[in-house]
C-alpha positions as CSV (number, residue, x, y, z in Angstrom):
1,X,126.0,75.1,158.4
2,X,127.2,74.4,155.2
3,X,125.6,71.3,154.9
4,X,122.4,73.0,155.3
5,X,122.7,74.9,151.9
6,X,123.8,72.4,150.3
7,X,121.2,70.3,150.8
8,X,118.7,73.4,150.2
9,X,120.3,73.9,147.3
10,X,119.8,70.4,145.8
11,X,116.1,70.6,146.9
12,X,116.0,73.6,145.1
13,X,117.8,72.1,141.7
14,X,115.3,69.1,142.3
15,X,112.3,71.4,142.3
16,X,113.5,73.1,139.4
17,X,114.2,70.1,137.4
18,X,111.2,68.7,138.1
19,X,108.7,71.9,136.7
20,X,111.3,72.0,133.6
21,X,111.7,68.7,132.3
22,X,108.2,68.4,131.6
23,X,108.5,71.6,129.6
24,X,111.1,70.4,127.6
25,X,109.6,67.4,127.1
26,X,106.3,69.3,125.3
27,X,108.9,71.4,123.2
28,X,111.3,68.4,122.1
29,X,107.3,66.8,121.5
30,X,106.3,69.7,119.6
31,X,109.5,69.5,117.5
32,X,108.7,66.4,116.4
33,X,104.8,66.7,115.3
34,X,106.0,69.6,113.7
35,X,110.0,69.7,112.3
36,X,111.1,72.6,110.2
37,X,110.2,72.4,106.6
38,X,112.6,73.0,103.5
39,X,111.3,75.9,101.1
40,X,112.0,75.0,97.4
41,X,111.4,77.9,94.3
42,X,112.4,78.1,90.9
43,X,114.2,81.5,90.3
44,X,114.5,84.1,87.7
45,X,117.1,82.0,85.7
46,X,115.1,79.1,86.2
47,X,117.3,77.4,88.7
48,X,115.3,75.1,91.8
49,X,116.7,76.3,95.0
50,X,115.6,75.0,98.5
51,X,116.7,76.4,101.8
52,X,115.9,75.6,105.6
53,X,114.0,79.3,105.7
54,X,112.7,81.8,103.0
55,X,114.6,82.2,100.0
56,X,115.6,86.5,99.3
57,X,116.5,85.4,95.9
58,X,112.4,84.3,95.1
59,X,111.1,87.2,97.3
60,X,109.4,87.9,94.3
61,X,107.7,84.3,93.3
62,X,105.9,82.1,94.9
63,X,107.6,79.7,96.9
64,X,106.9,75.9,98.4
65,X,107.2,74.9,102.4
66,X,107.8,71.3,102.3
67,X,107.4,68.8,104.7
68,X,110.2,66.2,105.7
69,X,108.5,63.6,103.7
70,X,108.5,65.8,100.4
71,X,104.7,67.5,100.1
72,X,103.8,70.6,100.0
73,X,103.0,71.9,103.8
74,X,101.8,75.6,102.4
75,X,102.6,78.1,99.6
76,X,104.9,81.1,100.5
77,X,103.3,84.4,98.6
78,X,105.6,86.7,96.9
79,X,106.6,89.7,99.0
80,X,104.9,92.4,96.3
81,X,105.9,96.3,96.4
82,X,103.1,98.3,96.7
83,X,103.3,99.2,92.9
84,X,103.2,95.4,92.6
85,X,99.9,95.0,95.1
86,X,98.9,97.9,92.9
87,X,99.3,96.2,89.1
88,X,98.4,92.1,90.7
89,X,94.6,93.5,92.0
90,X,94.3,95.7,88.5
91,X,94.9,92.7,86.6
92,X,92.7,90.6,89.0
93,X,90.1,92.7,88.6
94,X,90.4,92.3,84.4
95,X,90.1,88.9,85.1
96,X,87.2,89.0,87.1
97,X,85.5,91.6,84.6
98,X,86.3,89.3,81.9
99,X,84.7,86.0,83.2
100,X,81.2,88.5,84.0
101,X,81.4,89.0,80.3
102,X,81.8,85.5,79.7
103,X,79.1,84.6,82.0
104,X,76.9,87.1,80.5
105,X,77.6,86.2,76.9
106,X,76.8,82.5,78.0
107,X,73.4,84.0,79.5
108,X,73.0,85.7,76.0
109,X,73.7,83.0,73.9
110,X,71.1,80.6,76.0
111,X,68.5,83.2,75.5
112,X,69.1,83.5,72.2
113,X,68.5,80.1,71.5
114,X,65.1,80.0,74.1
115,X,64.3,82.7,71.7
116,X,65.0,81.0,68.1
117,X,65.4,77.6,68.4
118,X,65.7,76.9,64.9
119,X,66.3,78.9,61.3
120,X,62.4,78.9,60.9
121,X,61.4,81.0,63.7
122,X,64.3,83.4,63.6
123,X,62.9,84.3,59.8
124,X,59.9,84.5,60.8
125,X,60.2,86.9,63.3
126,X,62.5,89.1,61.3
127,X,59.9,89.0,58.6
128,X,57.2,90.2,61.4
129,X,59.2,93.0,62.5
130,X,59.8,94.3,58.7
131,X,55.9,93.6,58.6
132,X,55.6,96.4,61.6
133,X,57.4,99.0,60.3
134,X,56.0,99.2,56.7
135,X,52.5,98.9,58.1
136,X,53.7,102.5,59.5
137,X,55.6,103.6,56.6
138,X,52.8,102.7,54.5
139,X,50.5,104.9,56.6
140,X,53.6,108.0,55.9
141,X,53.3,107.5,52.5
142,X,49.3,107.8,52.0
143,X,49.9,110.8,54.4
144,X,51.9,112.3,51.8
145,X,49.2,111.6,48.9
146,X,46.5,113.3,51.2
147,X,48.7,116.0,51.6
148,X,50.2,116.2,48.0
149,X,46.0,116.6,47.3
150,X,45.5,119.1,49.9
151,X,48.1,121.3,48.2
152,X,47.1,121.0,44.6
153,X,43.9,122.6,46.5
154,X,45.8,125.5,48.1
155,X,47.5,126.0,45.0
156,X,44.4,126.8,42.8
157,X,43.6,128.8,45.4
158,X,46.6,130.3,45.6
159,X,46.7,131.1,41.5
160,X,45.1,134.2,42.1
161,X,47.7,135.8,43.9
162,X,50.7,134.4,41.5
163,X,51.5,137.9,40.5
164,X,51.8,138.7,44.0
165,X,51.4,136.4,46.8
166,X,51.8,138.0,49.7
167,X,48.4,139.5,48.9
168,X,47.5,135.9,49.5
169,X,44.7,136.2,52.8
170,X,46.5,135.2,55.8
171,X,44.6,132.2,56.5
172,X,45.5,130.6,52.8
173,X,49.2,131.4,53.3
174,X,49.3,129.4,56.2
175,X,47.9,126.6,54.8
176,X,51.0,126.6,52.4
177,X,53.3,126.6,55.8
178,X,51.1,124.0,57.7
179,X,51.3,121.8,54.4
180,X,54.9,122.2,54.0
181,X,55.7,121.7,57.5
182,X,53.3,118.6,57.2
183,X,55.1,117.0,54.3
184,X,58.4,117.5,55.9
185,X,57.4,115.6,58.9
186,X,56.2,112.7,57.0
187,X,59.5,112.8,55.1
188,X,61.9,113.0,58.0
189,X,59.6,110.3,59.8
190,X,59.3,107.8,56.6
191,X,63.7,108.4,56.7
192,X,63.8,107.1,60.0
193,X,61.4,104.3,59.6
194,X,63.6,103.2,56.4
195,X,66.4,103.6,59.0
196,X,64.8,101.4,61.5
197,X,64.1,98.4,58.7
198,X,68.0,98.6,58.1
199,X,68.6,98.6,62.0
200,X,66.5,95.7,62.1
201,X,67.7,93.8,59.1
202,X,71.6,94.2,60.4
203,X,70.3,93.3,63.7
204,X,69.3,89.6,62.6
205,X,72.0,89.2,60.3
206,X,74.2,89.5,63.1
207,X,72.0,87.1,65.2
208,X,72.0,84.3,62.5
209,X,75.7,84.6,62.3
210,X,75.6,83.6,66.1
211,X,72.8,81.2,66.3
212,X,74.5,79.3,62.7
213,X,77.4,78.3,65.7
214,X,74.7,77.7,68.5
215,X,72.6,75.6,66.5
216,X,75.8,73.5,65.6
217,X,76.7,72.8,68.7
218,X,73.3,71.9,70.1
């Protein structure tokens, strides 16, 4: 009786031995495609430590998994606070802001020098612009002499009534107010044309300053 469990006993070890030996033969294979690494970081007083796992004392820095032969199997991230997750995307997206300005400063500069190639055209077309705007201003101004003429009219008109000259007809006195109003347009607009030249002039100045550097480098 005995005999016949022990000997269903060893059939049973036999069994077992045989579905788990070729399970631990995968693991013990696994372990060796794939052995524990050594993680190495540089702390905050500048000392190298390495460990068999993640170091607490570089929670905060990055750290380096290495592989038995010494390279770099993967870069541990820090472990960031939320405040920290909070300052690190903040920062990246300065960074990121700052290289679209780059990029579109670069797109500027290119344009620019599309634009003006050399000293010659970038003179001439600030001299064109300048042309422009006193073809306009010039316009004002004879404005003003037709109306200057227009009032010495109203005015010798408007001598009869210089005792009293709100016995002036209606219809002359509004011709003072319609001239008046008329002059002060031209005035306010010939301002803001002699604006525009000075908008135009500082503009171009500050392009040649630019396209001085460009043209250097090209």
């Amino acid at each position: 009786m005995l005999s016949s469990a022990a000997a269903a006993l060893s059939r049973s070890m036999l069994v077992f031995a045989g579905l788990a030996l070729p399970a631990l033969g995968a693991l013990a294979q696994k372990g060796a495609d794939n052995p524990a690494g050594i993680y190495s970081c540089v702390d905050a007083s500048g000392r190298t430590l390495t460990s068999d796992r993640p170091i607490a004392a570089c929670a905060d820095r990055e750290q380096r998994e290495l592989s038995p032969s010494g390279g770099t199997r993967r870069i541990v991230e820090p472990t960031w606070t939320a405040e920290e997750l909070a300052v690190r995307e903040a920062k990246k997206r300065e960074a990121q802001q700052a290289a679209l300005r780059a990029q579109e400063e670069r797109r500027r500069e290119r344009a620019l020098l599309v634009r003006y190639p050399n000293a010659e055209v970038h003179d001439r077309e600030r001299k064109d612009a300048l042309a422009q705007i006193d073809v306009v201003l010039q316009a004002a101004r004879n404005r003003l002499v037709e109306l200057a003429e227009s009032r010495r009219q109203i005015d010798g008109e408007m001598e009869f009534y210089v005792k009293d000259p709100s016995k002036a007809p209606a219809s002359l006195r509004r011709q003072v107010e319609d001239n008046d109003q008329a002059v002060a347009v031209q005035n306010r607009f010939i301002r803001e044309q002699e604006d525009e030249k000075r908008r135009v002039n500082a503009r171009f100045d500050e392009e040649r300053v630019r396209l001085i550097k460009l043209w250097a480098q090209k």
